[in-house]
C-alpha positions as CSV (number, residue, x, y, z in Angstrom):
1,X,-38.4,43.9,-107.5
2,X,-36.5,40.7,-106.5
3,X,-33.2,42.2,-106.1
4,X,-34.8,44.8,-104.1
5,X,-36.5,42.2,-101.3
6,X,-32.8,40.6,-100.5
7,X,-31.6,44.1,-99.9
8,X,-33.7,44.9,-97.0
9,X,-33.3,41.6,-95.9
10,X,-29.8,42.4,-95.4
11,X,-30.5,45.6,-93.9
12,X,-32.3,43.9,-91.3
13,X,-29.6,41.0,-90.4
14,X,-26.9,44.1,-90.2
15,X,-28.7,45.6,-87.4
16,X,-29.5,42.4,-85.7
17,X,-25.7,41.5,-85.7
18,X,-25.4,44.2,-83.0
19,X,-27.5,42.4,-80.2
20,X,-26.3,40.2,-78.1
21,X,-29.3,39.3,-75.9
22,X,-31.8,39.3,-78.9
23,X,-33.1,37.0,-81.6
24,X,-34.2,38.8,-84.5
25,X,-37.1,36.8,-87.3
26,X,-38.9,38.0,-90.2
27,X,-41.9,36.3,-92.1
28,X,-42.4,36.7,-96.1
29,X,-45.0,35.7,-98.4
30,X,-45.4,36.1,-102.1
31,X,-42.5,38.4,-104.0
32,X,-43.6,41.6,-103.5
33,X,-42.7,44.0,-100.2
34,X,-42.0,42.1,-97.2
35,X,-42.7,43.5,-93.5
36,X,-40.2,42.5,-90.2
37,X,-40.5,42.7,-86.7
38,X,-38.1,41.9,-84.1
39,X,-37.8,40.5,-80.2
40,X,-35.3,40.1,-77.4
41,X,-34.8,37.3,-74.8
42,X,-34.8,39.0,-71.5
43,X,-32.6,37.6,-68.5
44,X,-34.0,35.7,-65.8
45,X,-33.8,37.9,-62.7
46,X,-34.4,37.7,-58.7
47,X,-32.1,34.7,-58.9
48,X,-31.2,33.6,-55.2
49,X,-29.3,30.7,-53.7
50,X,-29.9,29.4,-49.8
51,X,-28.1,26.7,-47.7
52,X,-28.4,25.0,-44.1
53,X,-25.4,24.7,-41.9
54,X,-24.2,21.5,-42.1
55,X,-25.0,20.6,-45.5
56,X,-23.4,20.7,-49.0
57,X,-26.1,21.8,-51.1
58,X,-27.5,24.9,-52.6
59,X,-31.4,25.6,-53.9
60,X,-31.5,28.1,-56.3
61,X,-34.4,30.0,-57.6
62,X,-35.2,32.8,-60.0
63,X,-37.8,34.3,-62.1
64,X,-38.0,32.7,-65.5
65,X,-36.9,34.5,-68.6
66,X,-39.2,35.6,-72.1
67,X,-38.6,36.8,-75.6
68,X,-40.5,40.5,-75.8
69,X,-42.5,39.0,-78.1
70,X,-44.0,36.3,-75.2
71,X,-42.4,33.0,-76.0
72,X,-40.9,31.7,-73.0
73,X,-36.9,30.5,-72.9
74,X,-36.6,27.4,-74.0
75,X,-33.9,26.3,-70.5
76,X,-31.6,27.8,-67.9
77,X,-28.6,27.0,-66.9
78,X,-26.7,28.3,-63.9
79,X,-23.1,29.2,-63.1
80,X,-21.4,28.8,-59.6
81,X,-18.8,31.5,-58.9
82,X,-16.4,31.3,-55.5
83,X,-15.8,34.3,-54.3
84,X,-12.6,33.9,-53.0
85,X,-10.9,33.4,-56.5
86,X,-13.5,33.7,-58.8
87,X,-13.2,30.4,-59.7
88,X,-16.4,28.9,-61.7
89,X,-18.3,25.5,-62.2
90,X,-21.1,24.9,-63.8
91,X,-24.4,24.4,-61.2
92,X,-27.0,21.7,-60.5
93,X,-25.3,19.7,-63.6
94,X,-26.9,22.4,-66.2
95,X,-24.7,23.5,-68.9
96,X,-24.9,25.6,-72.4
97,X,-25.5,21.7,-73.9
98,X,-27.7,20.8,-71.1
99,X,-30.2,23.8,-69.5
100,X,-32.7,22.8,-67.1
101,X,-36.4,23.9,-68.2
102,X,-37.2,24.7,-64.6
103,X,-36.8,27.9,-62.7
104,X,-34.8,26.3,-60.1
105,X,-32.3,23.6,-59.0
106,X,-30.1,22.1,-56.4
107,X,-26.6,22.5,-56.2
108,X,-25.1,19.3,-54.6
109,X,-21.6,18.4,-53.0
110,X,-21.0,22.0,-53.1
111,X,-17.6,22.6,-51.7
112,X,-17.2,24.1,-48.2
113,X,-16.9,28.1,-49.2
114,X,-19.1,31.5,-49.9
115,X,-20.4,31.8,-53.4
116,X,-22.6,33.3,-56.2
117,X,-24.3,32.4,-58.9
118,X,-26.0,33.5,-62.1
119,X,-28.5,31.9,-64.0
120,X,-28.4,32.2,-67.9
121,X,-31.6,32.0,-70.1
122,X,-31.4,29.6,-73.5
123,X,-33.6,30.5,-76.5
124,X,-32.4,28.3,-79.0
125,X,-28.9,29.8,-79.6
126,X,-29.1,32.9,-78.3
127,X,-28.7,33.2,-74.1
128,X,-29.4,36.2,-71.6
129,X,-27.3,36.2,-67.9
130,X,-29.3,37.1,-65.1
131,X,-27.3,39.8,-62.0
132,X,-25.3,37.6,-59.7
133,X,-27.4,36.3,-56.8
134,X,-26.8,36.9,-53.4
135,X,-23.7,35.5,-51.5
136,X,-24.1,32.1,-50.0
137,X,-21.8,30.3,-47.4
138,X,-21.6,26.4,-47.4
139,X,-20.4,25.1,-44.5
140,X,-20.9,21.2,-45.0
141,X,-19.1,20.3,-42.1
142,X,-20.3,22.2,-38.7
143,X,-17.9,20.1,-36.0
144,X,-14.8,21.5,-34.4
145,X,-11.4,19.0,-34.7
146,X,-11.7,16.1,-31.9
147,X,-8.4,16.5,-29.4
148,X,-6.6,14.4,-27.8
149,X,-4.2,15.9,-24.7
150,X,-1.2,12.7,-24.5
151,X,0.6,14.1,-22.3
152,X,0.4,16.0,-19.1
153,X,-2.5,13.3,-18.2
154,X,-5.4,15.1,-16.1
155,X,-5.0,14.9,-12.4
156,X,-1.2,13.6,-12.3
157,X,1.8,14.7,-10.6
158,X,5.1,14.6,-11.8
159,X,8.4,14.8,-10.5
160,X,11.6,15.7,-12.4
161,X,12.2,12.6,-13.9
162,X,8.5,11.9,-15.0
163,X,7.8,15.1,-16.5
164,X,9.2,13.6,-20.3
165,X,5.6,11.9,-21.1
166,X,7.3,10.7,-24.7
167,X,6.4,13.9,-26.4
168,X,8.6,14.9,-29.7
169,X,10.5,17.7,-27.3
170,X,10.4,18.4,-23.9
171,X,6.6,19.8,-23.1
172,X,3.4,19.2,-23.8
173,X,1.5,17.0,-26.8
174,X,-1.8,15.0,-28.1
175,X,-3.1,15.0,-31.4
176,X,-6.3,16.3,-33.5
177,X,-8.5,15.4,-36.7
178,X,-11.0,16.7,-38.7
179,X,-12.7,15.5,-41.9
180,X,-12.1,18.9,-43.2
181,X,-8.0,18.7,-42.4
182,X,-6.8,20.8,-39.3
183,X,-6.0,23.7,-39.3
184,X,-4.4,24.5,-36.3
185,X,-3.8,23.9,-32.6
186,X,-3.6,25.8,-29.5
187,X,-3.0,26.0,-26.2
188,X,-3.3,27.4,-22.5
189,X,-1.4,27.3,-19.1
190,X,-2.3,28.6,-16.5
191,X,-0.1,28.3,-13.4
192,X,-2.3,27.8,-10.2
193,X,-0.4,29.8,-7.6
194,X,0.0,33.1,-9.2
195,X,-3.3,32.9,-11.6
196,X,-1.3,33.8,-14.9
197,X,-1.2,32.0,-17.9
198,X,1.9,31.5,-20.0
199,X,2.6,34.2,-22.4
200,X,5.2,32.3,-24.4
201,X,8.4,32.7,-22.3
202,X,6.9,33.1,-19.1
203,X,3.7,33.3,-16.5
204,X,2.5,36.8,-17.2
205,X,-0.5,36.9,-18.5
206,X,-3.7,38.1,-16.4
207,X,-5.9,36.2,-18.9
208,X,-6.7,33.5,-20.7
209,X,-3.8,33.4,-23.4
210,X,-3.4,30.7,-26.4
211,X,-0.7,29.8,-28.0
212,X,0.4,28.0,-31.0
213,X,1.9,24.5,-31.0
214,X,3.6,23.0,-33.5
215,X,1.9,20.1,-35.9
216,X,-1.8,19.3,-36.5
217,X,-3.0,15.9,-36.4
218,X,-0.1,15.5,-34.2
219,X,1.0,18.3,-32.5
220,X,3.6,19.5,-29.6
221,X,4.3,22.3,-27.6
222,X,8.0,22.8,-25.9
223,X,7.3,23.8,-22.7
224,X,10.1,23.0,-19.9
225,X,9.2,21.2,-16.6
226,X,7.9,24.2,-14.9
227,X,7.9,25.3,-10.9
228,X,6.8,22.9,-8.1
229,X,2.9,23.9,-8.0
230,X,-0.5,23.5,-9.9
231,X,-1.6,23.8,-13.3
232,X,-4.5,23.5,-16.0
233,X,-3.9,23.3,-19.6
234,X,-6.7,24.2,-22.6
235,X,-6.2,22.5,-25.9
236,X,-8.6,24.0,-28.5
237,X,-8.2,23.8,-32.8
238,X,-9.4,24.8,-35.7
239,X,-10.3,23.1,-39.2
240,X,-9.6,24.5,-42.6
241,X,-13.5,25.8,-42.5
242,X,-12.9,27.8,-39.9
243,X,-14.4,25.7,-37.0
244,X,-13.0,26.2,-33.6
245,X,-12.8,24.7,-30.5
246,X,-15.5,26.8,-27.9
247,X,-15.0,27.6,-24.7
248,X,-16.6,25.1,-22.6
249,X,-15.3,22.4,-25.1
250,X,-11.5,22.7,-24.7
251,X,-9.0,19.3,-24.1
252,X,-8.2,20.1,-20.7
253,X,-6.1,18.4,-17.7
254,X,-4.8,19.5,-14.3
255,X,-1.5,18.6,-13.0
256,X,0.7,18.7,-10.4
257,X,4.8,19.3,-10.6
258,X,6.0,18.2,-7.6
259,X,10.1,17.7,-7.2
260,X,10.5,18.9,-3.5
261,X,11.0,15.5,-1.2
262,X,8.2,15.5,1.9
263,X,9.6,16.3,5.4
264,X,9.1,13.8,8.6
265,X,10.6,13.0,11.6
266,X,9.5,10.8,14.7
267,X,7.3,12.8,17.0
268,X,7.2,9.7,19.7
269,X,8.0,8.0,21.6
270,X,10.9,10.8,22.5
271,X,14.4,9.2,23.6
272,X,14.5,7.7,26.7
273,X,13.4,4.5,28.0
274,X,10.0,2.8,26.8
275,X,8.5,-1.0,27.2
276,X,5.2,-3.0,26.5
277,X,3.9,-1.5,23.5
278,X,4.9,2.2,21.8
279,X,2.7,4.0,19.7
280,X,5.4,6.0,17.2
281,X,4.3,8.5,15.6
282,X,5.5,11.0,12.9
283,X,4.6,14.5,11.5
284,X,5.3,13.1,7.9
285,X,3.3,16.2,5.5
286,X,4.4,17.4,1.9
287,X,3.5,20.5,0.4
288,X,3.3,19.1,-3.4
289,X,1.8,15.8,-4.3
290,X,1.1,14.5,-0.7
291,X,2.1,12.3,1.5
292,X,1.7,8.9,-0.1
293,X,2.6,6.7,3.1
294,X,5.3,6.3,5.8
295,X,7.3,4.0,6.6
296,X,8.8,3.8,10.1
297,X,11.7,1.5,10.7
298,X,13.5,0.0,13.6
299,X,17.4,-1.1,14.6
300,X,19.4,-2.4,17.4
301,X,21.6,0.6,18.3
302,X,24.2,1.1,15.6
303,X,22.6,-1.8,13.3
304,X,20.5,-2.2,10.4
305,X,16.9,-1.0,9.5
306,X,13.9,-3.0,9.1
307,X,10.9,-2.0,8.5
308,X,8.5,-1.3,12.2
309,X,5.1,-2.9,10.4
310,X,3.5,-2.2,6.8
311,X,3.7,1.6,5.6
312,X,0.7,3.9,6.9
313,X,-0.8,6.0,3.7
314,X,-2.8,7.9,6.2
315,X,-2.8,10.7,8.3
316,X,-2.0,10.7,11.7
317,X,1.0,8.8,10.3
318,X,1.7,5.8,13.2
319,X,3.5,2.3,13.7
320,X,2.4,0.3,17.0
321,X,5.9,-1.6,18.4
322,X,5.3,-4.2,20.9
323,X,8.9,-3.7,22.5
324,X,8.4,-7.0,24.4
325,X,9.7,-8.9,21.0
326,X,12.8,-7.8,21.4
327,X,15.0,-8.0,24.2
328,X,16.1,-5.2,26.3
329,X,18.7,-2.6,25.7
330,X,19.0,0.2,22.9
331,X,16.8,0.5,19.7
332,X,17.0,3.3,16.7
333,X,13.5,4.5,15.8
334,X,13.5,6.6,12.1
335,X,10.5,7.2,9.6
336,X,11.0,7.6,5.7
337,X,8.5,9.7,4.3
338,X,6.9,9.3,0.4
339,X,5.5,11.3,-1.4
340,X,2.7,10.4,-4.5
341,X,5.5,11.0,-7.1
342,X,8.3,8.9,-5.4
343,X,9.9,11.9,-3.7
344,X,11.1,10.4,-0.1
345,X,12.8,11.8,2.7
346,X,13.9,9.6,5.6
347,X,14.1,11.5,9.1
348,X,16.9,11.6,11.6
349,X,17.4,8.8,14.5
350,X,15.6,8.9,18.0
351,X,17.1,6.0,20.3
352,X,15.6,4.8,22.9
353,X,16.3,2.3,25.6
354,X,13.6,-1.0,26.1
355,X,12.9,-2.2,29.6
356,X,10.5,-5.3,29.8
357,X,10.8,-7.4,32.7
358,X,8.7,-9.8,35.0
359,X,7.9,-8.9,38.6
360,X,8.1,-12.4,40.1
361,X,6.6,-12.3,44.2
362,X,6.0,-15.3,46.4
363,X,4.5,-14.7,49.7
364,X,6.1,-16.3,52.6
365,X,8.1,-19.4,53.1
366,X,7.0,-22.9,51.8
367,X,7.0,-26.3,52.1
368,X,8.9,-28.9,50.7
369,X,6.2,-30.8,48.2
370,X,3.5,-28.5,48.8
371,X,2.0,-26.5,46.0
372,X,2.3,-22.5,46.2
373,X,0.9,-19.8,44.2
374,X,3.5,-17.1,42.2
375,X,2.6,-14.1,41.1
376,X,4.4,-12.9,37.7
377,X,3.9,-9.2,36.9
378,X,4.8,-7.6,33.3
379,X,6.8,-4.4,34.2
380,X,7.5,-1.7,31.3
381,X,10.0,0.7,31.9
382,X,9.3,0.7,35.6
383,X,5.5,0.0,35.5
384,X,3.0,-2.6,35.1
385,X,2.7,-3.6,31.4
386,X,-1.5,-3.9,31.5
387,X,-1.3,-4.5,27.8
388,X,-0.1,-7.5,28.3
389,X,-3.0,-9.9,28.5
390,X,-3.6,-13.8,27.4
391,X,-1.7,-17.3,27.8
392,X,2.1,-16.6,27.6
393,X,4.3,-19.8,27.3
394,X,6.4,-19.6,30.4
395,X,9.4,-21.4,31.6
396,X,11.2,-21.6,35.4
397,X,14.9,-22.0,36.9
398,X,16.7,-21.8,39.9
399,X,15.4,-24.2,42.7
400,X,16.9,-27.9,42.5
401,X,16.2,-31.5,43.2
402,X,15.4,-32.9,46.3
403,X,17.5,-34.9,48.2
404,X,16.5,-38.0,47.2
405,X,17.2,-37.3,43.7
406,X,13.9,-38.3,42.4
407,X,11.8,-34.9,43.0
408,X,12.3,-32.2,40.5
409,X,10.5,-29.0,40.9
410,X,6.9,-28.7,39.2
411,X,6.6,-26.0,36.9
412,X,3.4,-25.0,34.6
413,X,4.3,-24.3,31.1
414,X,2.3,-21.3,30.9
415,X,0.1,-18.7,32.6
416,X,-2.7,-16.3,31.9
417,X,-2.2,-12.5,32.0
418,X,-4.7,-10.3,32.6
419,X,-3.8,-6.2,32.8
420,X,-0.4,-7.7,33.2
421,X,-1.0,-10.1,35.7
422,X,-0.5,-13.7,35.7
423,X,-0.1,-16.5,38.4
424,X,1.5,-19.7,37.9
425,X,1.4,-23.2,40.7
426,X,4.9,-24.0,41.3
427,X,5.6,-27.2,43.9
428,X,9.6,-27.7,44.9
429,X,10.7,-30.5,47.0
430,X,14.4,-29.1,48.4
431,X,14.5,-27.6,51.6
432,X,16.6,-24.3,50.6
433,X,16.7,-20.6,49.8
434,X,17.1,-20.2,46.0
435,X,16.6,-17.6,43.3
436,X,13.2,-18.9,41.5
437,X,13.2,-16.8,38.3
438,X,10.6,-17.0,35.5
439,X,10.9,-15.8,31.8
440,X,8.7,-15.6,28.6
441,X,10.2,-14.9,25.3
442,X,12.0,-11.6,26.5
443,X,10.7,-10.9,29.5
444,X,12.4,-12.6,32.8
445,X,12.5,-11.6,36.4
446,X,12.9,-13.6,39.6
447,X,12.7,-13.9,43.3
448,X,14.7,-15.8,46.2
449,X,12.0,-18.5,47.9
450,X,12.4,-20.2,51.1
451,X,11.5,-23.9,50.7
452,X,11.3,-25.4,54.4
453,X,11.3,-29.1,55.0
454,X,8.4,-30.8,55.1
455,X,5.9,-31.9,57.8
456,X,6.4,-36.0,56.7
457,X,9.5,-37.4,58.6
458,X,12.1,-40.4,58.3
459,X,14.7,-41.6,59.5
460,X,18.5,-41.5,57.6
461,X,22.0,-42.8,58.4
462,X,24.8,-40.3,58.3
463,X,27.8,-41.8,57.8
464,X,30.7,-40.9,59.9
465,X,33.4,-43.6,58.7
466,X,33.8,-46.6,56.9
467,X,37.2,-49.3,57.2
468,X,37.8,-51.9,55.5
469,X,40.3,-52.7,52.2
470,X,37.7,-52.8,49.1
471,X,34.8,-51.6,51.4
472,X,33.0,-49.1,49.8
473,X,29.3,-47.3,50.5
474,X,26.5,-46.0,48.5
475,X,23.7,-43.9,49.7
476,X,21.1,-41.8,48.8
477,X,21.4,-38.3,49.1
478,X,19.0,-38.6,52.4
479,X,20.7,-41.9,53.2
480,X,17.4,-43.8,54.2
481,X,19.1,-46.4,51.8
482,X,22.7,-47.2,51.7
483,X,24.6,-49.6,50.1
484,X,27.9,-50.9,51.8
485,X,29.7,-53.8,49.4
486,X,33.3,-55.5,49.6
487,X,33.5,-55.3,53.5
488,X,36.1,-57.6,54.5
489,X,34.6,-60.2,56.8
490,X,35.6,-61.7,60.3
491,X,35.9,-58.4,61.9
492,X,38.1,-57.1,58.6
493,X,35.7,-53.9,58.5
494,X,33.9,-51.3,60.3
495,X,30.9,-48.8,59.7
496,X,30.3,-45.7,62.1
497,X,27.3,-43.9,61.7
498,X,24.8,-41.5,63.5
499,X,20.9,-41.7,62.8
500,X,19.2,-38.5,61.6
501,X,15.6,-36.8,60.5
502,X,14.9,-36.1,57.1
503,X,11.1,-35.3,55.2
504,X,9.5,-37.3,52.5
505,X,12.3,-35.8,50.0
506,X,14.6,-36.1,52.1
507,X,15.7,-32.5,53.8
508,X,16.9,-32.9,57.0
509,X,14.5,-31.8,59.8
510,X,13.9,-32.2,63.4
511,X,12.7,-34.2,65.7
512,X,9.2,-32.6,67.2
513,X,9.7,-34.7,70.5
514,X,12.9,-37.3,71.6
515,X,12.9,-40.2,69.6
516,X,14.6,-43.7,70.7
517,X,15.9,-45.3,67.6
518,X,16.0,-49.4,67.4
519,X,19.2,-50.6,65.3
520,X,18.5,-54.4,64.4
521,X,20.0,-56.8,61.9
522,X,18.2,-59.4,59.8
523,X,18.1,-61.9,58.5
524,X,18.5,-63.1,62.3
525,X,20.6,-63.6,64.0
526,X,22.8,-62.0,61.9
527,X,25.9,-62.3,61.4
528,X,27.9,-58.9,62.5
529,X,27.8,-56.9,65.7
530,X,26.5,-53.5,66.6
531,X,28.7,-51.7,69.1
532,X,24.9,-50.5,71.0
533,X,21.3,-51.4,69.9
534,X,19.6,-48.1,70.3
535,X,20.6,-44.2,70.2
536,X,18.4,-41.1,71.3
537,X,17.5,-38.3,69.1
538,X,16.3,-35.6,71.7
539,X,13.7,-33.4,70.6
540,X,14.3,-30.5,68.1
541,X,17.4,-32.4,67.2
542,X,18.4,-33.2,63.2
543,X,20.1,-36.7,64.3
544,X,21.4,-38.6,67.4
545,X,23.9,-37.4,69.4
546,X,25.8,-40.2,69.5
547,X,27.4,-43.3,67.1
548,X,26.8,-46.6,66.3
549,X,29.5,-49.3,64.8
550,X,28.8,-52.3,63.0
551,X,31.7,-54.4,63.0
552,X,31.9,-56.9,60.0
553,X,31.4,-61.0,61.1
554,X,32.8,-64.5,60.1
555,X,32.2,-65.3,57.2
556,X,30.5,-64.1,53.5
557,X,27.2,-62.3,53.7
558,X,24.5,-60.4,53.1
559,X,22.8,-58.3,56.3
560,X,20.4,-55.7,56.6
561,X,21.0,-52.9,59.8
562,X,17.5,-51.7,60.0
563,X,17.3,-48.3,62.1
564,X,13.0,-47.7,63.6
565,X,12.2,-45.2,65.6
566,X,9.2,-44.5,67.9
567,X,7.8,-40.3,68.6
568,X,9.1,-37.3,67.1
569,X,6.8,-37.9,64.4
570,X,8.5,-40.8,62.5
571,X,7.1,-42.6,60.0
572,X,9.9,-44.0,57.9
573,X,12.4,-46.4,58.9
574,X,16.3,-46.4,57.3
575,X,17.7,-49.4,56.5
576,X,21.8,-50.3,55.4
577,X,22.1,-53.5,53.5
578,X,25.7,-55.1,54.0
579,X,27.7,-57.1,51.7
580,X,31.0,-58.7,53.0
581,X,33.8,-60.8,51.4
């Protein structure tokens, strides 16, 4: 009966060999017929795996697993699958050697990628594999590359030469990153007069086209310097989990190509003649960039440039010239136009021809030592300067010194303008006609003034002859004062001279009624003779019509020959002093 037991016993294992999802048991008592029974470990099922964007872990959950019989599995473990490859890993850290006892987990640090999993049930060595779960995406890392544009640089304008920013080649760069790694880079043109974006060779795409540059973290795009106008550029990328760049979110910069210079020229004054101060202005514009400033510049005729004030950066473009800093004759007027890139154009030459000049008018005759008004008017090409206001510095010529030699004209050393005007005091002392002319910095004019003698009168010697070896005779210019020395004495030496009127300064005048002159010598009796002691001067007469002599006497001496008068208005007497030897 023994031998018979083991034989169903291996009856049984035989057919339990064949599962593989199943444990197979038996219970035996005593040694006589035994009686089996059998069970299977079903899989778990209903198994599912969720995620939340931006995060690297998975929760899975599924419906525990039981033997037919009831028992419950004794773990779980759970398998992770990508579905790209197939590739697995084992799942919340569970394994064959290590199951969890719960029906679910979490899946940490889970690679960015889409996956599925399957949860195996453990009954001591036997397992049962539940259907795959549902797909699952993990997207750990939600955030599209951060870009950088380097170069064009939003709202700048280049010009030929500036359009290289230091890029690899020729065009345009930046650079991007992304935790993930980056993917890729891409860009968009679009050219502002026609609308179009570039295509890849050219401007003919009606919209919004990207295309590829070269390089990730630091990427480049060839693109030649293209026409003078307006552009935006769009710099979007992608990272290796598929993020992009939305619209809205793009790198983006406008720019400007300008490599046309601006156009200028001086719109006034026109040529012809101009004085006091010009407004010049100039119809400086540019198409491109802008006008940046103008310069306007000045020369003598034929000469070198400087510049006409600071540079004017806005528009109506103008340079005030006060023409009365330079002195008269022909001036070149030009303007160089900038543009905001450096472009410049300078404009062609208008000349013109600067006439400043002082009106100078005196009304009337005056008198000798009397103060007079003048009247100095600015004059710009041909009429008055009103401008030309304020204390000038001013200086006079012309008119000399009176007779006596002591009386130079008086002369202010400025005068106030106002609208142009100005008067200055003048006060001259010689009886003449002159040119009186009057000038500040490079303005001048002048006038011809009639000084008349004045009113004060005095009498003067005119000497006619003098004899004598060694005699000789010194006089002021009126000759109220003479001088004769080295006479030679005892009748050696003779003087002949005529008695005249003269003013204060000594101009001649006239006698206003007849005047008897006295001739005297002192100390008395004195010592030489006077051929008469008295000569006439008839009314409206400059001197007497008739001589004196004085001979010399004995001896050596000093005399005085006094000549007094009395009517006509005299109030000065002329006196000779004589030396003899």
């Amino acid at each position: 009966m023994t031998r018979r037991r083991h034989l169903v016993l291996l009856g049984i294992l035989a057919v339990l060999a064949g599962a593989t999802a199943a444990l197979a048991y038996w219970t035996a008592a005593g040694s006589g017929a035994t009686a089996a029974s059998t069970g299977t470990l079903g899989a778990p099922s209903d198994a599912s795996a969720s995620t939340t964007a931006g995060s690297s872990t998975v929760q899975l959950a599924w419906t525990g697993a039981a033997l037919s019989t009831g028992q419950p599995a004794t773990g779980y473990y759970a398998t992770r699958i990508r579905n790209s490859d197939g590739t697995t890993a084992a799942a919340c850290g569970t394994s064959p050697a290590a199951p969890t006892g719960s029906t679910g987990c979490a899946d940490q640090n889970v690679p960015d990628g889409t996956y599925h999993y399957v949860v195996t049930a453990v009954y001591h060595t036997w397992t049962a594999s539940s259907g795959s779960s549902n797909d699952v995406t993990v997207v750990g890392e939600t955030t599209a590359p951060a870009i950088a544009l380097a170069f064009p640089h939003d709202g700048a304008t280049y010009d030929a030469a500036g359009w290289n920013g230091g890029c690899p080649t020729t065009g345009l760069c930046g650079t991007a990153s992304d935790p993930s790694g980056v993917a890729a880079v891409e860009l968009s043109v679009r050219q502002g007069s026609s609308g179009l974006y570039w295509g890849g060779s050219s401007f003919n795409q009606a919209s919004e086209t990207f295309v590829p540059a070269s390089g990730t973290t630091s990427w480049a795009l060839a693109f030649a310097r293209p026409p003078d106008g307006s552009y935006a550029v769009h710099v979007r990328a992608s990272d290796t989990p598929g993020n992009i760049t939305p619209s809205g979110s793009y790198a983006s910069a406008t720019f400007t190509v300008d490599t046309a210079p601006p156009t200028g020229s001086i719109t006034a004054p026109s040529a012809g003649t101009v004085g006091g101060t010009v407004t010049v202005t100039s119809d400086s514009t540019d198409a491109g960039s802008g006008v940046a400033a103008a310069q306007f510049q000045l020369a003598p005729h034929g000469g070198a440039f400087s510049n006409l004030g600071p540079a004017d950066p806005t528009s109506p473009y103008q340079a005030s010239w006060d023409t009365t800093t330079v002195a008269n004759g022909q001036y070149d007027l030009r303007v160089t136009t900038t543009d905001k890139v450096g472009n410049s154009a300078t404009s062609t030459v208008v000349t013109v021809t600067v006439d400043n000049s002082f009106q100078v008018s005196v009304s009337g005759p005056q008198a000798a030592g009397t103060a007079f008004g003048v009247t100095i008017t600015a004059r710009a090409a041909g009429v008055t300067n009103t401008a030309y206001s304020g204390t000038r510095s001013l200086s006079f010529s012309g008119p000399g010194t009176a007779p006596d030699g002591t009386h130079t004209p008086i002369y202010p050393s400025s005068a106030t303008f106002t609208n142009g005007v100005g008067t200055a005091t003048v006060t001259l002392f010689k009886a003449e006609s002159a040119v009186l002319a009057a000038a500040s910095g490079n303005l001048s004019g002048s006038t011809t003034v009639t000084v008349n003698a004045g009113t004060s009168k005095g009498l003067s010697f005119t000497s006619q002859s003098l004899t004598g070896a060694g005699a000789s005779e010194l006089c002021n210019a009126p000759s109220t004062s003479c001088t004769i020395t080295g006479m030679p004495k005892n009748g050696g030496g003779t003087w002949t001279a005529k008695v005249g009127m003269v003013d204060t300064w000594g101009n001649p005048t006239t006698a206003s009624s007849a005047v008897t002159v006295t001739l005297t010598r002192s100390p008395s009796p004195g010592k030489g003779a006077l051929s008469v002691s008295s000569v006439t001067i008839a009314s409206g007469a400059a001197a007497s019509s008739s001589s004196f002599t004085y001979t010399s006497g004995n001896g050596a001496y000093i005399e005085d020959v006094t000549a007094s008068g009395s009517g006509g208005g005299v109030t000065n007497n002329a006196v000779t002093s004589v030396t003899t030897v």
